[in-house]
Structures are given as structure tokens and as C-alpha cells.
C-alpha positions in Angstrom: -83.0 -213.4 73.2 -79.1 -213.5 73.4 -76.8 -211.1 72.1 -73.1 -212.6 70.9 -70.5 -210.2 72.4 -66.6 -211.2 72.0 -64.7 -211.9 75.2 -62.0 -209.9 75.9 -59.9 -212.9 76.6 -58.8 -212.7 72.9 -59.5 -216.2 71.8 -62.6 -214.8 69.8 -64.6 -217.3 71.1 -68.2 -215.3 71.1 -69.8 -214.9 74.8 -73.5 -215.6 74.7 -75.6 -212.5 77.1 -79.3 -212.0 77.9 -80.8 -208.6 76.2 -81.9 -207.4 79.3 -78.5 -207.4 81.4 -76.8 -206.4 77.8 -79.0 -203.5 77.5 -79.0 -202.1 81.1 -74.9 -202.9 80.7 -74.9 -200.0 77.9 -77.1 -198.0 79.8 -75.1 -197.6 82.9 -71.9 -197.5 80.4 -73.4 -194.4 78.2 -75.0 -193.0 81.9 -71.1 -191.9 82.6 -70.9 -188.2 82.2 -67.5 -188.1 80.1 -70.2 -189.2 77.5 -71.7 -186.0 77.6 -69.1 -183.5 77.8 -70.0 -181.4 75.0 -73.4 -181.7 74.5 -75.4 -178.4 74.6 -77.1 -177.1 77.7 -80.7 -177.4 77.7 -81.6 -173.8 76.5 -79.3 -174.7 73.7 -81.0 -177.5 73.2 -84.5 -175.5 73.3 -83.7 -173.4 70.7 -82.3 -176.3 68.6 -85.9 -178.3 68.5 -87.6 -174.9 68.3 -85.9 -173.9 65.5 -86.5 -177.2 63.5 -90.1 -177.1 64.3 -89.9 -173.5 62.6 -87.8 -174.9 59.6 -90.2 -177.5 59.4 -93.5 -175.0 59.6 -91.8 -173.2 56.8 -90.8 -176.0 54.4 -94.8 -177.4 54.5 -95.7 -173.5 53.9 -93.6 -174.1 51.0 -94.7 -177.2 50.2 -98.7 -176.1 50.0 -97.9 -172.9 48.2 -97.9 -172.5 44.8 -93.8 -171.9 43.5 -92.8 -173.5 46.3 -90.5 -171.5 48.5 -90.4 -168.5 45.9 -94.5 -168.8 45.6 -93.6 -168.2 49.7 -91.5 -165.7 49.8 -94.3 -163.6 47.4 -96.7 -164.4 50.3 -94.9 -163.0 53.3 -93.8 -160.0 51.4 -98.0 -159.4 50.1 -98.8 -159.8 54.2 -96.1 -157.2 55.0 -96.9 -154.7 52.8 -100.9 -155.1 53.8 -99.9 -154.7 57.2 -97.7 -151.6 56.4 -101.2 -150.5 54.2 -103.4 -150.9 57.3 -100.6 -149.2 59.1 -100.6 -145.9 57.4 -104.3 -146.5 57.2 -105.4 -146.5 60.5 -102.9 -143.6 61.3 -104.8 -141.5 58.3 -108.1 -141.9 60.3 -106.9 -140.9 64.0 -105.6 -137.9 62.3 -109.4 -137.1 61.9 -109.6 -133.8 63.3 -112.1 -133.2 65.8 -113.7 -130.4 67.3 -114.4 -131.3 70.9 -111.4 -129.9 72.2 -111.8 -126.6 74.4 -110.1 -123.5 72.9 -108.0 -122.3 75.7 -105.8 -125.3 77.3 -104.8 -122.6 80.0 -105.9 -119.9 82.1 -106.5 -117.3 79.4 -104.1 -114.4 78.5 -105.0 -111.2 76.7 -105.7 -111.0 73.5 -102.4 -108.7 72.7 -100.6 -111.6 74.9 -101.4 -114.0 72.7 -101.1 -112.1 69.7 -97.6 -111.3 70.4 -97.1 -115.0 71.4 -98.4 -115.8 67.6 -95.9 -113.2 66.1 -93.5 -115.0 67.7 -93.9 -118.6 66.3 -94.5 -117.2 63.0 -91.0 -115.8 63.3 -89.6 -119.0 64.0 -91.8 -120.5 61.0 -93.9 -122.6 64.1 -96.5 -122.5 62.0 -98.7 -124.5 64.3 -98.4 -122.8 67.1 -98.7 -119.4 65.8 -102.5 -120.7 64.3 -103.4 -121.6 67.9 -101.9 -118.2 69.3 -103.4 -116.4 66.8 -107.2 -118.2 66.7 -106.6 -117.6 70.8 -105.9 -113.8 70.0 -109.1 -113.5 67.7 -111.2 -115.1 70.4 -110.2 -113.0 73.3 -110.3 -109.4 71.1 -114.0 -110.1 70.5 -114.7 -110.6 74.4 -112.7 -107.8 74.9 -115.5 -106.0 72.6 -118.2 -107.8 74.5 -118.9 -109.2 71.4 -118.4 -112.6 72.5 -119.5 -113.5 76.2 -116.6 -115.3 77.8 -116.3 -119.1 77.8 -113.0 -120.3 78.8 -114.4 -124.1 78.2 -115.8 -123.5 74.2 -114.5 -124.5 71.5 -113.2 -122.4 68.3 -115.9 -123.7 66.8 -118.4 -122.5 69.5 -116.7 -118.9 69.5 -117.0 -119.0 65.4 -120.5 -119.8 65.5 -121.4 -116.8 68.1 -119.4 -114.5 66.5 -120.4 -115.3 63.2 -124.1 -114.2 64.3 -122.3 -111.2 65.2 -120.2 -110.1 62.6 -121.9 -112.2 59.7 -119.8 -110.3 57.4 -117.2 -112.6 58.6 -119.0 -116.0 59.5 -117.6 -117.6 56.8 -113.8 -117.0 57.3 -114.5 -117.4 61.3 -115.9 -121.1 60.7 -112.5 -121.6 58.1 -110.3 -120.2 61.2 -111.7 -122.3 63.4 -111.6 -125.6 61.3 -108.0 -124.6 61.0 -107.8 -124.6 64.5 -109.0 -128.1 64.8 -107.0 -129.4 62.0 -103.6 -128.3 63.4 -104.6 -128.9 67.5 -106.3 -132.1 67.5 -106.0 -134.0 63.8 -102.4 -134.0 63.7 -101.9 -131.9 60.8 -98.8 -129.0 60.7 -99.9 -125.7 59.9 -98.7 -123.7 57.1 -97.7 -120.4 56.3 -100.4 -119.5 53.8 -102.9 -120.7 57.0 -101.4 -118.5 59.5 -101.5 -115.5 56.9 -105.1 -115.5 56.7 -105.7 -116.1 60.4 -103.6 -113.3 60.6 -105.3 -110.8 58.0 -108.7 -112.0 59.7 -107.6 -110.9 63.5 -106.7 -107.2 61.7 -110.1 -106.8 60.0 -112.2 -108.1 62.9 -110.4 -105.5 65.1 -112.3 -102.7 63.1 -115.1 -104.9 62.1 -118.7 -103.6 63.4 -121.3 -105.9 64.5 -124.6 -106.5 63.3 -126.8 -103.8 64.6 -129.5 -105.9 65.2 -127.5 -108.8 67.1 -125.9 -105.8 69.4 -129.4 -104.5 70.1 -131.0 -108.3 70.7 -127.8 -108.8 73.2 -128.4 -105.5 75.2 -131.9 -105.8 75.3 -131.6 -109.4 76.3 
């Protein structure tokens, strides 16, 4: 095949040329680098063809679903807030407290030490830490009284449980204390004022408490 080109002799008279030696004749021609100057560098060029494969991800999302790019739009936003939903969610349920956690994180202290430690906190409304000070203080005051026998790897509610047998009177607000205990430590929850009032008005009371005859006599006869 020939392509007609004009001679640049300016008679017009059209010069007859092969494709082939017309077409590698442009090639070498466009191949000169003052022909590509300004084009972009190849990460700009990158992000130009991945951005057009995004555009045109999007506009056949649009396309298939129903309002078009409004109908969308209504999609994303549903996906995001389920996400957010499952978000909140899943936080909600490691929040769970448990109670496998020992009581005592550290080498114990007294029970006045960590009384004081509680009366602390509460003065600078740590409510939290004054719970956990304070179930630590209740703990230790009833091995003090041998009416616990010391376990510095139980938990509060291991220590509720024993001295519940104890002091029975008390079981009931002992397994509370201790479930408040957990809830604060390990769910994730912040302790409140009200909470650290009655773990407070429990430590008092058990101070003067008196155990269960018959649980004193089975543990010194046993």
C-alpha cells in the first residue's frame, strides 16, 4: 500500500511512499524526546489509569444499582454505618467482664495500706481505683482475722465465696463486691461513686462482723 505525501519541493506534485518505510519514518520522528517533554512520569501515570479503573468500578456500581449514583451513594452510607454497628458491637462484648483475673496484681500490702490507698482515689473521684483498693482492703482484713486463709493468686470471687461461708450474714453483698470488682478491673466499665460507697460501708461492717460459729469451729478443728 502507498501513502501520498506532498514533496517539500513546493510544486504540490504528491510523492508516492511504501507504508512500511512511512510508518517507521513517523516512528523514529515521534521517538525524539522534545515530543515528550511534558508528559507525566510514570507514577503519574499510575495513578492516572488507576484512578480511571476506579471511576470506571464506580460508574458500573452505579449503573447496576437501583437510582443510579444516588441509589449508590444510599449503599455505601448503609455499609458504613453496619460497619460502625459491628464496631460498637464487638467492643460491647470484650467489655464482658470476667472473673479469671487474680485479686492482687502485686505483692500484697496491708489491709489499712490499701484502705488508705482507697480513701485516696475516692478523694480524687478515681472511682475505679478506689473499688479495687478498697475490695483489696476487705480481702486482706479478713486474713488478718484468719478468716480467710491467704491466697495471693485467687480471685475476688474466690475470696467472696470463702468468706461468704464464713460470714453468711454477708455472702450476698461479698459476691456483689466482688462482681464489682470484676466489672471495673477486667470488663472495662468505670466505677461510680454510689459503687465505692457500698464497698465502702461493707469493709466497716465486716470489721466488727462475727463469723459463723460453726465455720470457725469446722476450720480449727480441721
Amino acid at each position: 500500500m502507498l501513502i501520498r505525501l506532498l514533496a517539500s519541493t513546493g510544486d504540490d506534485t504528491p510523492v508516492l511512499v511504501p507504508r512500511v518505510p512511512a510508518r517507521e519514518a513517523a516512528e523514529r520522528e515521534l521517538s525524539d524526546p522534545r515530543y515528550h517533554e511534558n508528559d507525566p512520569n510514570p507514577l503519574l501515570q499510575a495513578l492516572d489509569w488507576l484512578w480511571e479503573r476506579v471511576g470506571d468500578l464506580f460508574g458500573a456500581a452505579a449503573g447496576a444499582a437501583p437510582g443510579g449514583w444516588i441509589g449508590l451513594l444510599a449503599i455505601v452510607v448503609a455499609a458504613l454505618l453496619l460497619a460502625l454497628a459491628l464496631r460498637l458491637r464487638l467492643g460491647a462484648l470484650r467489655r464482658t467482664p470476667t472473673t479469671g483475673g487474680t485479686l492482687f496484681e502485686h505483692q500484697p500490702r496491708t489491709a489499712a495500706e490499701h484502705r488508705a490507698a482507697a480513701e485516696q482515689h475516692a478523694a480524687q473521684r478515681h472511682w475505679t481505683e478506689a473499688i479495687q483498693e478498697r475490695m483489696r482492703a476487705i480481702v486482706l482484713a479478713l486474713e488478718e482475722r484468719t478468716l480467710l486463709t491467704p491466697g495471693p493468686g485467687r480471685t475476688a470471687d474466690e475470696a467472696a465465696r470463702e468468706a461468704g461461708r464464713a460470714l453468711p450474714g454477708h455472702a450476698e453483698r461479698l459476691r456483689a463486691a466482688a462482681h464489682t470488682f470484676d466489672d471495673v478491673t477486667y470488663g472495662g466499665r468505670d466505677g461510680t461513686e454510689a459503687e465505692y460507697a457500698l464497698l465502702s460501708d461493707l469493709d466497716t461492717e465486716l470489721r466488727h462482723a462475727r463469723p459463723h460459729l460453726a465455720t470457725t469451729g469446722h476450720r480449727s478443728g480441721g
